[in-house]
Every structure is written in structure tokens, then in C-alpha cells.
C-alpha positions in Angstrom: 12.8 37.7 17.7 16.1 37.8 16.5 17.0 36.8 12.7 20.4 36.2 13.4 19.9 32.3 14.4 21.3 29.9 11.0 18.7 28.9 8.4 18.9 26.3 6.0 16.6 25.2 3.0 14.6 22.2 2.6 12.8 20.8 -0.6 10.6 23.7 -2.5 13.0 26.2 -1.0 11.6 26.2 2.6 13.8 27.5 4.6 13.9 27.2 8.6 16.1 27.8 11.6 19.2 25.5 11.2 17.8 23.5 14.1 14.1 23.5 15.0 12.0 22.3 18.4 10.3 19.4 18.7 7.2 19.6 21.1 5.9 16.3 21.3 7.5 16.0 25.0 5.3 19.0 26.1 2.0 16.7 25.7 2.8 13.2 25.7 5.0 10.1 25.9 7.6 11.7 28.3 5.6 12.1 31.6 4.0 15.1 33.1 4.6 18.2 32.6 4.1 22.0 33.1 2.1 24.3 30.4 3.7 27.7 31.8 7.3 26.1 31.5 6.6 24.6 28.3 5.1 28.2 26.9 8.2 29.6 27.9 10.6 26.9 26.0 8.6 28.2 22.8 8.4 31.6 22.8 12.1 31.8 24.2 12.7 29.5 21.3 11.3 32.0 18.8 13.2 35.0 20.8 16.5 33.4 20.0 15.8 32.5 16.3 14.5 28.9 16.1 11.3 28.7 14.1 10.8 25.4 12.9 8.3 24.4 15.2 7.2 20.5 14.9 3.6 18.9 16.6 1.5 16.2 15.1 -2.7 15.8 15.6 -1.5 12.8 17.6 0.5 14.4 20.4 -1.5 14.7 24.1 -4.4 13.5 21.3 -4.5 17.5 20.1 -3.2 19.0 23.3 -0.2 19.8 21.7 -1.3 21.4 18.7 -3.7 23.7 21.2 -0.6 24.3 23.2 0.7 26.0 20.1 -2.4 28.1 19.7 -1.7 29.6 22.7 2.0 30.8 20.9 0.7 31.5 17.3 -2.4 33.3 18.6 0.2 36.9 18.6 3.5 35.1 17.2 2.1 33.2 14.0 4.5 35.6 11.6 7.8 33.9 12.7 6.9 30.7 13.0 6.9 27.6 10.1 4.3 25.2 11.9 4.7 21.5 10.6 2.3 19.0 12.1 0.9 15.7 11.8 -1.5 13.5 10.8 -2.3 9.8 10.3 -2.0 8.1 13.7 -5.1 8.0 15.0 -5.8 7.7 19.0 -8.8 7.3 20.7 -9.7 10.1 23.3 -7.9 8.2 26.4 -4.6 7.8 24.4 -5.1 4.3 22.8 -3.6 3.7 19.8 -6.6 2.4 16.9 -4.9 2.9 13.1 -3.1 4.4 11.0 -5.3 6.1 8.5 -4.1 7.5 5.0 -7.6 7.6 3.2 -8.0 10.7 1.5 -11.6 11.7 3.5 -9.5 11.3 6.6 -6.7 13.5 5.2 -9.5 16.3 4.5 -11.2 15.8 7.9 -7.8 16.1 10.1 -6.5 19.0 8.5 -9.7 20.6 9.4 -9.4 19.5 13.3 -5.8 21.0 13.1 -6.1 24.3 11.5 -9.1 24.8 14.0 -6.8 23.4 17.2 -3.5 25.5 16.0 -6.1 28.4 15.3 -4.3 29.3 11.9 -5.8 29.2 8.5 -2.7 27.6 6.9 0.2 24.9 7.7 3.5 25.2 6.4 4.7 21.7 6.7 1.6 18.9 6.9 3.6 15.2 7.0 1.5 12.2 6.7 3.4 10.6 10.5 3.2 6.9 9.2 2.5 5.2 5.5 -1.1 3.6 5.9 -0.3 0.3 4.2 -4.2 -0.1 3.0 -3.8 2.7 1.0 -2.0 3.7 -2.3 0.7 6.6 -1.4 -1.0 7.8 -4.5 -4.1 8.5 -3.4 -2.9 10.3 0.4 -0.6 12.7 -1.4 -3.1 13.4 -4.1 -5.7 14.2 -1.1 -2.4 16.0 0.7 -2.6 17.9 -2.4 -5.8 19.0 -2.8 -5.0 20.8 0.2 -2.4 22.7 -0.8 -4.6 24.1 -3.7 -7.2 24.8 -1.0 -4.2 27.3 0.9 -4.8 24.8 4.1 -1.3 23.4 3.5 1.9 25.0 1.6 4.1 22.3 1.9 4.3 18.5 1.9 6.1 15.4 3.9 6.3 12.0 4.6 7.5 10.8 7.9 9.3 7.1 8.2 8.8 6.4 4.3 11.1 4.1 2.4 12.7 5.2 -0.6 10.3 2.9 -3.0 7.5 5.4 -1.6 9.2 8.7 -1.3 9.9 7.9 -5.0 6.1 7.5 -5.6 4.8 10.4 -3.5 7.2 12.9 -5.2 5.4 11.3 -8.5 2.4 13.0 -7.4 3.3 16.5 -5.6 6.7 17.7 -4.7 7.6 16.5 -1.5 9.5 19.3 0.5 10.8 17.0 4.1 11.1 13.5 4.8 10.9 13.4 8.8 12.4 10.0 10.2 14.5 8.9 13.0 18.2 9.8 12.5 21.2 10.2 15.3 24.4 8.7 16.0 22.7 5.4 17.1 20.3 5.4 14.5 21.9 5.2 10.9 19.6 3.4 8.8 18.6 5.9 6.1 21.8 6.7 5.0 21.9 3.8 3.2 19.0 4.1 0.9 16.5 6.5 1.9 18.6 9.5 2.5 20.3 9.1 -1.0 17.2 8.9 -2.3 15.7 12.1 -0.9 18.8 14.3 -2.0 18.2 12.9 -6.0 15.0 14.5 -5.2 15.5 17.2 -3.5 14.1 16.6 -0.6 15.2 18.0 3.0 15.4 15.6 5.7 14.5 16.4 9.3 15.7 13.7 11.7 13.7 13.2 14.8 14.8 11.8 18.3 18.2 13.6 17.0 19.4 12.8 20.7 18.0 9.1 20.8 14.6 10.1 23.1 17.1 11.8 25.6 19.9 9.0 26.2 23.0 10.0 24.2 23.0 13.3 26.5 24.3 10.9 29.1 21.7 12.6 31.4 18.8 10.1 31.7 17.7 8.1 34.4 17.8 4.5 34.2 14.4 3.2 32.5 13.5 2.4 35.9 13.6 5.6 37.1 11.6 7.5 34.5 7.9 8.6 35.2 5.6 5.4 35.2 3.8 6.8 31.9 7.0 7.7 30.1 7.2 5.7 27.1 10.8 4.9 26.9 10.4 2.7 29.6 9.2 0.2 26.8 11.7 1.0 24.1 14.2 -2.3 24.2 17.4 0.3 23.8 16.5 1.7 27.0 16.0 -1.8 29.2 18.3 -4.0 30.7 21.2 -5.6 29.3 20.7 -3.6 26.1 21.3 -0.2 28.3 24.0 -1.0 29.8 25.9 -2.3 26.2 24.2 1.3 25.1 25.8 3.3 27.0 28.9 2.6 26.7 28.2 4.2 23.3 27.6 7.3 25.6 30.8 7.5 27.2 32.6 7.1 24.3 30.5 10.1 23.0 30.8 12.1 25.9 34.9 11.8 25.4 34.5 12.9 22.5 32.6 15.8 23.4 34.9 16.7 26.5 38.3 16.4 24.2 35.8 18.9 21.7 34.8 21.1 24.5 30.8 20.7 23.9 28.6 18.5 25.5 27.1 15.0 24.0 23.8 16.3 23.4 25.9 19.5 21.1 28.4 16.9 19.4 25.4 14.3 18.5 23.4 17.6 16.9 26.7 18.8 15.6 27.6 15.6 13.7 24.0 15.2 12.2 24.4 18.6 11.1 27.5 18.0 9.1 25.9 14.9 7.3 24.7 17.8 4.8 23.4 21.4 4.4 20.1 19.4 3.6 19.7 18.2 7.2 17.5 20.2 9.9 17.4 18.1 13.0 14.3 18.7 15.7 15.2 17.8 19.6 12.8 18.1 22.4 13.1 19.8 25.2 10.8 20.9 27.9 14.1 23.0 29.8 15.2 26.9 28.1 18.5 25.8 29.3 18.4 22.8 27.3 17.4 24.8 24.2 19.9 27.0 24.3 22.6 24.3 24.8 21.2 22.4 21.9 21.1 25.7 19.8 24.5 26.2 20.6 25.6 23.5 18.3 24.9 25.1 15.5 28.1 27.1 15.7 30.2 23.8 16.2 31.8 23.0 13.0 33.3 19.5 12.6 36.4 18.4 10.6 37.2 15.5 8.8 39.5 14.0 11.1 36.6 14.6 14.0 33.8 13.0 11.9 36.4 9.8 11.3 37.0 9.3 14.9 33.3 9.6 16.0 32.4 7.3 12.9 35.1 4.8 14.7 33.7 5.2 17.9 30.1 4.2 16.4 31.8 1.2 14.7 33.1 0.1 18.5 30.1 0.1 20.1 27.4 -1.0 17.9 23.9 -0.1 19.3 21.7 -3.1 21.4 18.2 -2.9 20.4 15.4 -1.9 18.2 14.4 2.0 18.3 10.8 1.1 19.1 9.2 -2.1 20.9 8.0 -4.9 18.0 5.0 -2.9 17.1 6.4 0.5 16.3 8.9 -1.3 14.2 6.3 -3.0 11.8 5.1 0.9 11.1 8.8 2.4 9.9 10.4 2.8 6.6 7.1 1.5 4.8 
């Protein structure tokens, strides 16, 4: 493992790889895909410096946190492991609740230490707010298992600011982990203000929009039959084709830069603030190096004002998620 890679800090002074991996692909929601391939992205990732590794309980319904195992079995020293919990699927994928009672917080912490094989989790995010239950009573439970040495640090993932207010009442809370790119822009206005009075790092996921602003995609048509994107609205239709002229426009920007779109989107959420730690997906080692990469891109004023015009141009068709993924954000 090389050390060399750029770290930043989050909240409690947790400090990862400047840009971490995001593994949910290797399991689930993107179509099939290959276990020896994907056991190569992470241990190349760790060779080159990138150890902010992200999974969730949910995820291939545990396969992805097993998949891990398989990397922190002989490699568990240089890794910080965040996962998951609180979106709770039944064994054939179907989505049943969200769950934040504190006896469910105890009970999948177990079921991930024992599928990750480790006896501790750096980063342990509740994945979405359980509206039936006080935010008070899941980070007190959260808690509890940091004084147990099952969890050292603790996140929220897609709160609002009213609750991020009220979990940090409770127990520091080191990460916020929400949706954030150049087409989604919705917690700058409130929630990432918020989580810098705190002191809270932010970790935007889908930091390349599920794939699309890398101007590499398919058309929604042409993804696997069981890839999820197929049912995200900014994806379909009329509402593609208005997106991606977005795309273009970014991948001029990135030609006239000399990067590619995928390096100037990671780039620009990277300038946003020293408190920002994005986590793309990839299941490709040429795709994690080119995403790496962007960590040595440094972007001036006058280049953040002309892609901040180019997002005013073309203002983004669609919701990020279908109508019921929406009802579960910024809660």
C-alpha cells in the first residue's frame, strides 16, 4: 500500500483517502457482475492509497459486506470500513422498511461485524432516517455501540439539517453521507452549511450521477434488465435527452481542461471544501485510477464560475430517485 495517495479529515478527526470507493455496484442495483474482477478493483484500490471503503448491510442483502471479508481478512490495517444499516430487504431483494429502533440497531451491527469478519467499524451510518422513530433514540442506540468498541464513529446518510442538528445533540456525528454532484445541488443550501457549523465531514454519493455525467453510459434502454437506473426518471426518455446536454457541456469543459468528465465532476466536488470526501463506484481498475487521478486537478476561480454557468444553462430534468426513494431523502 502506498501512503502517498491525499487524505483529508472528516468530523472527530477521521481522516481518509481524499477520495474513497464505493462498492455498492459490486453486489447490487447495477447488473451482474464478477467477484474476481471486483476483488481486484479493491485491493488495487488499497495498493494505490484509497482507503475509505463504503458498503451498507443492504447491498446484494449482505453480499457486499462478505465481499469485503474476503479483502479485510489479511488487509484490515489499511482500510477505514464504513457501512450501513437501516434499510431492511427481505432475502430475495424486496424492499420491507426502514428500521431505526434501537434493538434493530444492536441486532444489525452484530450481522455486520460477523459478515465483514472484523470486530470493529470505523464509520457505521444509519442509510435512511426511520420516520417512526425519534433520531434520539437511533443515535443513542448508535452510541451504545461505540462504548461497546463495535463502532468508532458515527453518520447519518440523507438527513436534513433539523435532524443532523438533533443527532449531533446526542453523539458527535463524524459524516453526513448524501447525494451530491454537479446535477445534484440540493444540500448546499441548507444541509451542507449546517454540517460545517458542526463539524461534520460530508461524503457525497453517486459523485458521478449513478454513471451518467461520465458521458459513457448506455441509453436506459440498453442497461442490464435488473439495473436499477433504468427506473430513475433522470435517466428515461425526454428527461435524458434534456440531461445530457448537461454532459456535453461538461465534457467541454473537461476537454478545454484536459481531464475527462468523470475527473472534472470529482474535481469540482472536491473544491466545494477540504471537508468534502466524495465515494464513486466502479467495478473497472482503469476507472479507479482515472477517478483517483482527479485528486491532483486543482480548480480556479475562473474554472469553478464557468462550470457553475454551465450548470445554470442546463438545469437538470428529473427527480434523482423514482417517487418512492424521494419520500425517504433529506428526512
Amino acid at each position: 500500500m502506498t501512503t502517498s495517495f491525499p487524505r483529508r479529515t472528516l468530523g472527530q478527526g477521521l481522516t481518509v483517502s481524499a477520495i474513497g470507493l464505493g462498492c455498492m455496484g459490486m453486489s447490487d442495483f447495477y447488473g451482474p457482475s464478477e467477484e474476481a474482477a471486483n476483488l481486484a478493483v479493491l485491493n488495487h484500490a488499497l495498493d494505490i492509497g484509497i482507503n475509505f471503503l463504503d458498503t451498507a448491510d443492504m447491498y446484494g442483502v449482505g453480499e457486499n459486506e462478505k465481499l469485503l471479508s474476503k479483502v479485510l481478512k489479511t488487509r484490515r490495517d489499511e482500510v477505514v470500513l464504513a457501512t450501513k444499516f437501516g434499510n431492511v430487504r427481505a432475502p430475495d431483494g424486496r424492499m420491507l422498511r426502514v428500521d431505526g429502533s434501537p434493538a434493530y440497531v444492536a441486532e444489525a451491527c452484530d450481522a455486520s461485524l460477523k459478515r465483514l469478519g472484523v470486530d470493529t467499524i470505523d464509520l457505521y451510518y444509519q442509510h435512511r432516517v426511520d420516520p417512526t422513530v425519534p433520531i434520539e433514540d437511533t443515535v443513542g442506540a448508535m452510541a451504545r455501540l461505540v462504548e461497546a468498541g463495535k463502532v468508532r464513529h458515527l453518520g447519518l446518510s440523507e438527513a436534513s439539517a433539523a435532524t443532523i442538528r438533533r443527532a449531533q445533540a446526542v453523539h458527535p456525528i463524524t459524516a453526513l453521507q448524501s447525494e451530491y454532484s454537479l446535477w445534484t445541488r440540493d444540500v448546499e443550501a441548507e444541509i451542507l452549511p449546517t454540517c460545517r457549523e458542526l463539524g461534520i465531514g460530508f461524503v457525497p454519493y453517486s459523485p458521478l450521477g449513478r454513471g451518467f455525467l461520465t458521458g459513457a453510459l448506455p441509453s436506459a434502454q440498453d442497461l442490464a434488465a435488473n439495473d436499477t437506473r433504468r427506473n430513475h426518471p433522470r435517466f428515461q426518455d425526454a428527461n435524458a435527452e434534456r440531461n445530457q446536454a448537461l454532459v456535453d457541456a461538461v465534457r467541454e469543459l473537461a476537454a478545454a481542461r484536459g481531464c475527462t468528465p468523470a475527473q472534472l465532476a470529482l474535481a469540482w466536488l472536491l473544491a466545494q471544501g477540504e471537508d468534502i470526501v466524495p465515494i464513486p463506484g466502479t467495478r473497472k481498475i482503469e476507472r479507479l485510477d482515472e477517478n483517483a487521478q482527479a485528486v491532483y486537478i486543482t480548480l480556479d476561480v475562473n474554472e469553478i464560475a464557468r462550470i457553475d454557468a454551465v450548470l445554470d444553462a442546463h438545469p437538470v430534468a428529473g427527480t434523482r430517485y423514482p417517487a418512492d426513494g424521494m419520500t425517504k431523502v433529506n428526512l
